[in-house]
C-alpha positions in Angstrom: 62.6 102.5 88.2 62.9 102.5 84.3 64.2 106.0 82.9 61.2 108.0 82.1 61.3 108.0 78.4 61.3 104.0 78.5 58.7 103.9 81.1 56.1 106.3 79.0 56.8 104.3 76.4 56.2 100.8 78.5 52.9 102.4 80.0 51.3 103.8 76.8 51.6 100.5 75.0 48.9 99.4 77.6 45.8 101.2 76.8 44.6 102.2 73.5 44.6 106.1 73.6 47.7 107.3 71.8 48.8 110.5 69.8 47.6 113.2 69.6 44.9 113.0 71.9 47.5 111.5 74.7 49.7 114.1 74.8 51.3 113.5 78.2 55.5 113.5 79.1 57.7 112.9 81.8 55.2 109.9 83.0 56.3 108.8 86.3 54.8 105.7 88.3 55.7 105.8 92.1 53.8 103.4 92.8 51.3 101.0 91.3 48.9 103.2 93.3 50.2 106.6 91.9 51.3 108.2 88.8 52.6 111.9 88.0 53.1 113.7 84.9 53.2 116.8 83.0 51.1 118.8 80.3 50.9 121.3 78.0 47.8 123.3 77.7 46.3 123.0 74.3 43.2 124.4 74.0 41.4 127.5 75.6 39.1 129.0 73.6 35.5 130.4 74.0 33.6 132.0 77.3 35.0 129.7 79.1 37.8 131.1 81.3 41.3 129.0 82.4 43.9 128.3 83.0 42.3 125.2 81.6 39.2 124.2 80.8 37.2 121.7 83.1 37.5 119.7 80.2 40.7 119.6 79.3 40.9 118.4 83.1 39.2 115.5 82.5 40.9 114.6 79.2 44.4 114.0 81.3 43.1 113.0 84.1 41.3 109.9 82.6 44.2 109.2 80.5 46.4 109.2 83.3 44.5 107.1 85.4 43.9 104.9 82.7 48.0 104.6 82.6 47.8 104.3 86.1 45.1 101.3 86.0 46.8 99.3 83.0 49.7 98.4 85.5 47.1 96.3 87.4 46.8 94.1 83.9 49.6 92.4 81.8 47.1 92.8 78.6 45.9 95.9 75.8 42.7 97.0 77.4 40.2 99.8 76.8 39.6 101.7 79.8 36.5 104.0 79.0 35.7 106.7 81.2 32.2 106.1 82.5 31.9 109.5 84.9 33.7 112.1 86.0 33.6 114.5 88.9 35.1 117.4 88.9 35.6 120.3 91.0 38.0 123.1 90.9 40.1 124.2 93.3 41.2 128.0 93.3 39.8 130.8 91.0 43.3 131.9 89.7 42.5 132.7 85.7 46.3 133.1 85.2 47.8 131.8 82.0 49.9 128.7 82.6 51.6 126.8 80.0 52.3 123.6 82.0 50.5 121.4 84.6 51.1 118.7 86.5 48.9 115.7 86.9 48.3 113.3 89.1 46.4 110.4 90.0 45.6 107.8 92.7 43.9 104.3 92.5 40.9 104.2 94.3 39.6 101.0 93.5 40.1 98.5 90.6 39.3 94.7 89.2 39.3 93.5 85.5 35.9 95.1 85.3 36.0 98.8 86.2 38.3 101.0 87.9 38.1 104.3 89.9 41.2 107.3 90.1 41.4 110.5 91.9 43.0 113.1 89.6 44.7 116.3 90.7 45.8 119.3 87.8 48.2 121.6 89.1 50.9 124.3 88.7 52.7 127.0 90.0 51.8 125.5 93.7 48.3 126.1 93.1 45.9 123.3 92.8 43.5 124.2 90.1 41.0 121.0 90.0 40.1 118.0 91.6 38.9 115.1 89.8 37.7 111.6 90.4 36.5 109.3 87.8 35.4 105.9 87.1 35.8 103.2 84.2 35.0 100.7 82.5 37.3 97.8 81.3 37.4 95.8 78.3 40.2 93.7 76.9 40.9 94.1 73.6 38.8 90.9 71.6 36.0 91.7 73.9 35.9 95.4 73.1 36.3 94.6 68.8 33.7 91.9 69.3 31.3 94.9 70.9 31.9 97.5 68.0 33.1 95.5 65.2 30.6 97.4 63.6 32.2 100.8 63.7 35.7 99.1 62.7 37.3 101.5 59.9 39.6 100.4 57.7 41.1 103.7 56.5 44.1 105.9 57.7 43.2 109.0 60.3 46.1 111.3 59.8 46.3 114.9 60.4 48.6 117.9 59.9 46.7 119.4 62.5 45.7 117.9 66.1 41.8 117.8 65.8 41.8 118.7 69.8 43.7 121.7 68.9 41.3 122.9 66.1 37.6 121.6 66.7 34.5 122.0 65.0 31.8 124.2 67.0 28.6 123.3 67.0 26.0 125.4 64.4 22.1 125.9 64.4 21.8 127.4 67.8 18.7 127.7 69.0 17.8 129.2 72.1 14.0 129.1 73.7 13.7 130.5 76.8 15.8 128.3 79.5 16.8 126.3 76.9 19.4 125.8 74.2 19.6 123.3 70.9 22.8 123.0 68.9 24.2 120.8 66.2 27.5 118.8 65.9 26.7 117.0 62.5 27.9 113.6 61.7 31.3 112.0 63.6 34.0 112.4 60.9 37.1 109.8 61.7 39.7 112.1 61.4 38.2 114.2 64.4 39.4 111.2 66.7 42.7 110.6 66.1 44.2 108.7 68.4 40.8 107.3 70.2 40.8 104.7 68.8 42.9 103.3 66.1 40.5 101.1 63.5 37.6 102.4 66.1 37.3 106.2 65.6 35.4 107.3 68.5 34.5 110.9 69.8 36.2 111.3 73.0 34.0 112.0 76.3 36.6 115.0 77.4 35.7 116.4 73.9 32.0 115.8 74.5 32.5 117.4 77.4 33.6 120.4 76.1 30.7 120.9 73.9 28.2 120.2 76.9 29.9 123.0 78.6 29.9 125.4 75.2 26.4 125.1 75.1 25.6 125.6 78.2 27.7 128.4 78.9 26.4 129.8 75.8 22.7 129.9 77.5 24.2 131.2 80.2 25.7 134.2 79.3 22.4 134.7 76.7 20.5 134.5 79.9 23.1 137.0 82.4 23.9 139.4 79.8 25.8 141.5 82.5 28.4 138.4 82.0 30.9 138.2 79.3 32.5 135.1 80.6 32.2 132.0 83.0 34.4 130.0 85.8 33.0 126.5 85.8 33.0 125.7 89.8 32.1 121.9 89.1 31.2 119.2 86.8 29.4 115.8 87.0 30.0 114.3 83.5 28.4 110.6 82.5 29.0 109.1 79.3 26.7 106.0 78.8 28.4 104.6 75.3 30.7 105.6 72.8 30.1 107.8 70.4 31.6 106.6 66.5 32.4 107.9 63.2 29.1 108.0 61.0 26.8 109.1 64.2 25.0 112.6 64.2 25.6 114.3 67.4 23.6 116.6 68.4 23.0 118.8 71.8 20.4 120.3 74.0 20.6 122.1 78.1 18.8 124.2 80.6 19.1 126.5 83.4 18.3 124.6 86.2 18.8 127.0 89.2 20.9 130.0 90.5 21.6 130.5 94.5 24.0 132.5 96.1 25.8 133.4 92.6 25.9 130.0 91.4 24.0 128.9 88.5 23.5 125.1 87.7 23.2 124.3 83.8 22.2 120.3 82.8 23.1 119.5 79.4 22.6 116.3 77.4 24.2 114.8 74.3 21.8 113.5 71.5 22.5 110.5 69.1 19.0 108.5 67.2 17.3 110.5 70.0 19.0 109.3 72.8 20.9 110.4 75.4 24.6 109.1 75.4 26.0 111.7 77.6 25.3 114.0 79.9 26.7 117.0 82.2 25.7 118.7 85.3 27.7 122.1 85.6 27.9 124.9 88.1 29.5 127.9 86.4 29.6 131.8 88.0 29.5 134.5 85.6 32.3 136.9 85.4 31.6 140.7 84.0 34.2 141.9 81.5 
């Protein structure tokens, strides 16, 4: 086995999500079935409560597997997460500043692939994951979007995914709930992708579950705060710099304790992603 700092290295040239949206070390492949590594938490913020968000879950997750997948190809591929499942796995809100990660091939060709993912730390498994992708080698992927290509430099001095912009013009009407991103600025997806700035899904993600939550906990006042039990994220296309992103959800149901919350993300009036959360409040 390659020493670990030659091996991340080896691995990440593969796919085509870097720094600083990649943030994973001590990458570890045991197998061209399995890979491990470690991560340190980087954003928590909001109603929603940790020690990570169900986001954040997703956003390693599918990068790892995405490491874990490019090992199947000798070629630079995109691997676009498609779906993700995710369920969590104990109700510990304890801070923890780094988790393990690890994922497991469940299926793959050159046209899609399909991971398990498991976050964890201090012997506790926090979430489960398993998502699906799509594959594109690289001239087939700049043929697709050549349109989005940018020819500027993204650089900043602060990591976008640790300082994001919220959404504004809330507006909530009964079981529902309307919000605003704004237009996709480049810099806000540094390191996805370079020359093809697109909005990540795990950040989409996390929007679709701040809005939602946000309903929520307008709707449960008794609640200051949320554990989301599950997720079942779709994204149907990227989302680039220069697009206006906006967001709508609903209540959907509540039984024994918990409540279901669909949420949808808006671009020229169509739906590019979507998220079906189960969340339980939690009282202050």
């Amino acid at each position: 086995m390659l020493p670990l700092i030659q091996q991340t290295t080896e691995l990440n040239q593969l796919i085509m999500v870097k720094k600083p949206y990649n943030i994973l070390f001590d990458v570890c492949l045991t197998s061209n079935e399995h890979i491990s590594a470690k991560v340190q938490n980087e954003y928590l913020e909001g109603n929603e409560l940790g020690p990570i968000l169900c986001s954040e879950t997703g956003r390693h997750l599918a990068i790892l597997g995405s490491l874990l997948l490019s090992q199947k190809s000798s070629v630079e591929s995109y691997y676009l997460a498609t779906s993700a499942k995710i369920k969590r796995k104990s109700l510990s809100t304890n801070a923890t500043e780094i988790f393990n990660v690890d994922a497991t091939v469940i299926c793959s060709d050159k046209r899609k692939g399909e991971i398990k993912g498991i976050v964890s730390g201090s012997d506790t498994t926090f979430f489960e994951a398993i998502i699906e992708y799509q594959v594109l080698k690289v001239p087939i992927f700049q043929k697709l979007f050549k349109d989005h290509f940018y020819k500027g430099k993204v650089f900043n001095e602060i990591s976008p995914y640790r300082k994001r912009r919220k959404l504004t013009d809330i507006v909530l009407n009964e079981n529902e709930i309307t919000g605003v991103y704004g237009t996709i600025l480049p810099n806000e997806c540094e390191g996805h992708f370079k020359n093809y700035p697109a909005l990540p899904v795990a950040i989409i993600g996390n929007l679709l579950g701040e809005i939602g939550i946000e309903l929520f906990l307008a709707k449960k006042t008794n609640f200051s705060s949320v554990i989301v039990m599950s997720a079942d994220i779709k994204a149907k296309k990227l989302i680039f710099h220069g697009e206006y992103l906006t967001f709508r959800g609903v209540l959907k149901s509540t039984k024994a304790g918990v409540t279901r919350i669909f949420c949808e993300a808006i671009v020229n009036n169509k739906v590019i992603a979507n998220a079906d959360f189960e969340v339980v409040g939690v009282e202050e």
